[in-house]
C-alpha positions in Angstrom: 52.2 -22.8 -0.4 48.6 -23.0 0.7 46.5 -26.1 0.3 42.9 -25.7 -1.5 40.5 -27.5 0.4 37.1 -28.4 -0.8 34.4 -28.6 1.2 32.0 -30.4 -1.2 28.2 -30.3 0.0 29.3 -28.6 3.8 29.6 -25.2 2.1 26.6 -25.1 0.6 25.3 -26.0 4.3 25.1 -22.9 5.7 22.7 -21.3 2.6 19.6 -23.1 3.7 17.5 -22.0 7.1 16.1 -24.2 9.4 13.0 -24.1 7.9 13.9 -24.9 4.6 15.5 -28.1 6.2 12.1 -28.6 8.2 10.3 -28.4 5.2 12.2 -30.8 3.0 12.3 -33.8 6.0 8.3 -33.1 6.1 8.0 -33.1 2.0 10.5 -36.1 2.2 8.4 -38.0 4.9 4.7 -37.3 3.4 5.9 -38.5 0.1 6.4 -42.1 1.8 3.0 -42.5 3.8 0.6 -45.1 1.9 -3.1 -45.6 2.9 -4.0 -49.3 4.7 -5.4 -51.7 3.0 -8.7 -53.6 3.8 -8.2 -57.4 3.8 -11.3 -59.0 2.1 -13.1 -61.7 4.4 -11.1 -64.8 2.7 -7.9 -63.1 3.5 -9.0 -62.7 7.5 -9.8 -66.2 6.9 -6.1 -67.6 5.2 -4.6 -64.9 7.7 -6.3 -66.7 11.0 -5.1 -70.4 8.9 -1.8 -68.9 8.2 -1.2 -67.5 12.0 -2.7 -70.7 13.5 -0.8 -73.1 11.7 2.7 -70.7 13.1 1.5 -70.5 16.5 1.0 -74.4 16.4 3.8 -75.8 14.9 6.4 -73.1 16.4 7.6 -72.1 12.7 8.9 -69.1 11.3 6.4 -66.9 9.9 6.6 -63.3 7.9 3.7 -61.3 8.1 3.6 -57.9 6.2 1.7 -55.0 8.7 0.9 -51.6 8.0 2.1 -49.2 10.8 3.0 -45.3 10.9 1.7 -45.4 7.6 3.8 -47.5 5.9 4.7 -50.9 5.2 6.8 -53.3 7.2 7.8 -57.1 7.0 9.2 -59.0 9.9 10.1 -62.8 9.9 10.6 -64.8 13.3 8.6 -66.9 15.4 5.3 -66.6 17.6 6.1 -66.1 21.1 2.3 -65.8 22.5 -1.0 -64.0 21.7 -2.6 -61.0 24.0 -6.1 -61.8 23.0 -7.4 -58.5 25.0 -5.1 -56.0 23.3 -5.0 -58.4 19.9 -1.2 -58.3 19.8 1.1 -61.0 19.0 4.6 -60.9 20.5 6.9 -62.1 17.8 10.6 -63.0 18.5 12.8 -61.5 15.4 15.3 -63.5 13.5 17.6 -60.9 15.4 16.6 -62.1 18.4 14.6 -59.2 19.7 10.5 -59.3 20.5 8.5 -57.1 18.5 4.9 -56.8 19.2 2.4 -56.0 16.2 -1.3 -56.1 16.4 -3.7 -58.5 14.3 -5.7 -55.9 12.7 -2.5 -54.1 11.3 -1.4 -57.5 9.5 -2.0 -57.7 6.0 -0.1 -61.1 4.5 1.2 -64.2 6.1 3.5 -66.6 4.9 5.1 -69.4 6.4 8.9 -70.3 6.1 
């Protein structure tokens, strides 16, 4: 005797073209992006406190930066400051370096 088997979502697969999957993936990706926010002076101000105060005292710090339009948060410690390129190498709780630059960060906060 035969077995059924059901294929669930796999069969239905082979209905949509390329471009409809290309379309969706852009319509899916677009509805994500935000627009960048523009810190006020006193919040470049409690950002440079904020930032100075990490680099200092060798703390954990989680800044919130705007890149590929969208939001990101990252927590870890200051490694050093590039003050030519305005980038700050940052050394992730999950022990891997991620560089973000100044004028993408939006919020500090120290741990």
């Amino acid at each position: 005797m035969p077995m059924i088997r059901d294929r669930g979502n796999i069969k239905w697969s082979t209905m949509m073209l390329p471009e409809h999957r290309q379309l969706l993936q852009e319509l899916e990706h677009s509805q994500d992006e935000q627009e960048c926010p523009e810190p006020s002076e006193d919040k470049w101000e409690e950002l440079q406190l904020v930032i100075g105060e990490a680099i200092e005292t060798r703390k954990e710090v989680t800044l919130k930066y705007f890149a590929n339009k969208r939001f990101h948060r990252l927590t870890g410690q200051i490694q050093k400051y590039d003050p030519i390129g305005r980038l700050f190498s940052i050394v992730s709780r999950e022990g891997t370096i991620e560089r973000v630059s100044f004028a993408a960060i939006i919020d500090a906060a120290m741990e």
